[in-house]
C-alpha positions in Angstrom: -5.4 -15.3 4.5 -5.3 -11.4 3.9 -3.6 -10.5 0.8 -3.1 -6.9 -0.7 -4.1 -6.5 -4.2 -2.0 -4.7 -6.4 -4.3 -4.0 -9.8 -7.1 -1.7 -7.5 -4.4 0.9 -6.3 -3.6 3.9 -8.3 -0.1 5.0 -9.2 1.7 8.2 -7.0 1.6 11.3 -8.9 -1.7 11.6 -9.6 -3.1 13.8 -7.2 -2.0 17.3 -6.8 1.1 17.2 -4.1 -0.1 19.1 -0.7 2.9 21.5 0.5 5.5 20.4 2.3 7.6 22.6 5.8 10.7 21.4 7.4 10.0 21.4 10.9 12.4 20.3 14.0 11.2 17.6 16.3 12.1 18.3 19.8 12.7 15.0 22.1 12.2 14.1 25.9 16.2 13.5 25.9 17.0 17.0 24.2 17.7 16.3 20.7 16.3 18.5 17.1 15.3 15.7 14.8 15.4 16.7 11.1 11.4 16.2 9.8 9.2 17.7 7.4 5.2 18.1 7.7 2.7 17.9 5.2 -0.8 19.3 6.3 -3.7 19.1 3.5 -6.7 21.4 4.1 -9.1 20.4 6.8 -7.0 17.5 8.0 -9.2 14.7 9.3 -6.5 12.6 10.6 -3.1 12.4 10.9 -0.2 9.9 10.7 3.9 9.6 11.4 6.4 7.6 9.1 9.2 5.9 10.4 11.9 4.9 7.7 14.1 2.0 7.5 17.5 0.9 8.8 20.1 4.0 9.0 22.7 1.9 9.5 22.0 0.4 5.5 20.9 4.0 4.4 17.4 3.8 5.6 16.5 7.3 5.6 13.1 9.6 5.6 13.3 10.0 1.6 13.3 6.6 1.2 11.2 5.1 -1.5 8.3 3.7 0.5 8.3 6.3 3.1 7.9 8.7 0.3 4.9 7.4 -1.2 3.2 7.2 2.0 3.9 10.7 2.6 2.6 11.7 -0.8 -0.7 9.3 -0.7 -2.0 10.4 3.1 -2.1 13.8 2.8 -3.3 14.0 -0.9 -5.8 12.0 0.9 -6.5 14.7 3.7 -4.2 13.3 6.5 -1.8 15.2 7.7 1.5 13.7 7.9 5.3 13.8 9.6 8.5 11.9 8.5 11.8 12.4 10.1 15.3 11.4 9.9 15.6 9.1 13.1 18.3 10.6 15.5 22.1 10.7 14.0 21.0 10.1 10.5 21.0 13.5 7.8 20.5 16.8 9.6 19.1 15.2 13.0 21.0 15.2 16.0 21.9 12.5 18.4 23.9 9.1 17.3 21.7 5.6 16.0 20.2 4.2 19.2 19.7 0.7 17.8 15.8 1.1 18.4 15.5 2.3 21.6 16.3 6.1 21.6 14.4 6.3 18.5 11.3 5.6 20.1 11.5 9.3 21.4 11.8 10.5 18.2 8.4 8.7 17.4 6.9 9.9 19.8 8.0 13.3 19.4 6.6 13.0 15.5 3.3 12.4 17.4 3.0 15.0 19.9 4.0 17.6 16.5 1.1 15.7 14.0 -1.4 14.7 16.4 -3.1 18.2 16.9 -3.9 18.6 13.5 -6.0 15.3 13.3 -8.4 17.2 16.0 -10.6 14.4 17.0 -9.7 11.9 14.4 -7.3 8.9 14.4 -3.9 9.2 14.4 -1.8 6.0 12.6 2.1 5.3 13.2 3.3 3.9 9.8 6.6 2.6 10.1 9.0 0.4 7.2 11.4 -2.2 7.9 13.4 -1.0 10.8 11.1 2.0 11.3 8.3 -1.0 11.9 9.5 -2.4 14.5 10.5 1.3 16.3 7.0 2.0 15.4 5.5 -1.2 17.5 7.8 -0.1 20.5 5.9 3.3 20.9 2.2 3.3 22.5 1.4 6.6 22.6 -1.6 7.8 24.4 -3.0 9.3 21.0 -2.2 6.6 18.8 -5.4 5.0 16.9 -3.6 2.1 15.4 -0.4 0.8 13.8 0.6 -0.1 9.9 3.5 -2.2 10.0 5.1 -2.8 7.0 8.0 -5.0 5.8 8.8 -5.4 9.4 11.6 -7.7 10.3 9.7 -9.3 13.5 12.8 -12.8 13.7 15.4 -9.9 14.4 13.0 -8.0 17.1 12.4 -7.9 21.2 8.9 -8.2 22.2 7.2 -5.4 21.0 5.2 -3.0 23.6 2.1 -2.8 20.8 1.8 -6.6 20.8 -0.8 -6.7 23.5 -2.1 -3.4 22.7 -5.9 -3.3 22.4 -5.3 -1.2 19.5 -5.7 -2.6 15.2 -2.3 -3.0 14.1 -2.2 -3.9 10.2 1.2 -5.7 8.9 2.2 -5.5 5.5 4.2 -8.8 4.6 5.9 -8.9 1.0 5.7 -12.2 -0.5 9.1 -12.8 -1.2 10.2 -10.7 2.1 13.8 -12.3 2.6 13.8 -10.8 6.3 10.2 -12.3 7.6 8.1 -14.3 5.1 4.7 -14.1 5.6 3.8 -17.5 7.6 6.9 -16.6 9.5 5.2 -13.2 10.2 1.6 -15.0 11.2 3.5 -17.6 13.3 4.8 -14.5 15.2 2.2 -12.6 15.8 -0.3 -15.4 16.8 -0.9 -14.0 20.3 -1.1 -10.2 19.3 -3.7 -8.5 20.3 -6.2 -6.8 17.2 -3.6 -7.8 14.8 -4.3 -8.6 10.7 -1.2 -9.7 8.7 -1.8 -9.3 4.7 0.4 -10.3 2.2 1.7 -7.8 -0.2 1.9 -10.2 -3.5 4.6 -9.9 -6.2 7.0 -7.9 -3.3 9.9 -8.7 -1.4 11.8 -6.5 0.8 12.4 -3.3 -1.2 8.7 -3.7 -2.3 9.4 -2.4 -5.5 6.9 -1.9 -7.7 3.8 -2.3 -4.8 4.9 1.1 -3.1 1.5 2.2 -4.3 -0.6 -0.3 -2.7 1.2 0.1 0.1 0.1 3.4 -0.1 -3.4 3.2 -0.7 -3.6 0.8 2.4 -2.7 3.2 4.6 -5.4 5.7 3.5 -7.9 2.5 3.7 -6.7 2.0 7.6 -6.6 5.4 8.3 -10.6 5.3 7.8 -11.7 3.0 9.4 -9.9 4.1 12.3 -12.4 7.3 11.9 
């Protein structure tokens, strides 16, 4: 059983912040989705952060979205979050899931060139996981899904994706519990579920080793 410690991750804040540029997402059904970019020097990968649910003010400054966004690129991978479509500055109306996928995907055709040659990882958090595992985009090296809220979701397009996918589970998770996540992705394809101990939903307090896990998958997808 995987299990993500919490004592060997460093706390946000400690590396210099790489600049950040708002930037406009353009999608294959015509909408400007609100994002902002934040390229390091010499990228060597890249990654996209989907936030949580809109509808219960899930939005890109959210707290766990924001410490991924500071971690990767003080870590040298460039990175994109977004307002999903009808939330803050973004056009459009909440999709329920399914438009958003073209936001995703839009965050990845804007990231993905500054990762040249190396891997590009879709991060997504509680609602923005499960959008996340609905988008297999051609450039996509692997998936970190975290907090996602697998009872409430349709099959998921990444499921039988050769591709890694790393899940996230808080302990105390109130949505999906871990067993309940392993249970649920038994037949996956390249899939490794790890508990995030100490956490439920909110994850407060373990946004950190969230964090740092992400930089970790990042390289070995190199």
């Amino acid at each position: 059983m995987g299990s993500l410690s919490l004592s060997a991750t460093r706390g946000d804040g400690t590396v210099p912040p790489v600049a950040t540029e708002t930037v406009l997402l353009h999608t294959a059904d015509g909408l400007a989705i609100d994002a902002e970019v934040s390229v390091p020097p010499a990228p060597w990968a890249a990654a996209v952060v989907a936030h949580p649910h809109p509808l219960y003010g899930g939005d890109m400054h959210n707290h766990v979205v924001t410490a991924l966004y500071r971690s990767l690129p003080a870590a040298g991978i460039a990175t994109v979050r977004f307002d999903f479509r009808g939330v803050g500055l973004s056009e459009g109306e909440h999709d329920h899931g399914q438009g958003e996928r073209l936001d995703v995907a839009a965050a990845v055709d804007l990231v993905a060139p500054y990762a040249s040659d190396g891997p590009v990882v879709l991060c997504g958090y509680s609602f923005g996981a499960i959008v996340a595992a609905q988008v297999v985009h051609p450039r996509l090296a692997g998936w970190l899904l975290v907090a996602a809220p697998l009872g409430e979701a349709p099959a998921l397009l990444a499921a039988p994706d050769h591709r890694p996918k790393l899940l996230l589970v808080p302990e105390h998770d109130q949505l999906t519990s871990p067993a309940e996540a392993r249970r649920l992705t038994a037949g996956w394809a390249a899939t490794t579920v790890e508990d995030v101990p100490m956490a439920d939903h909110s994850l407060l307090g373990a946004t950190a080793a969230v964090a740092a896990r992400a930089v970790e998958l990042s390289r070995s997808l190199a």
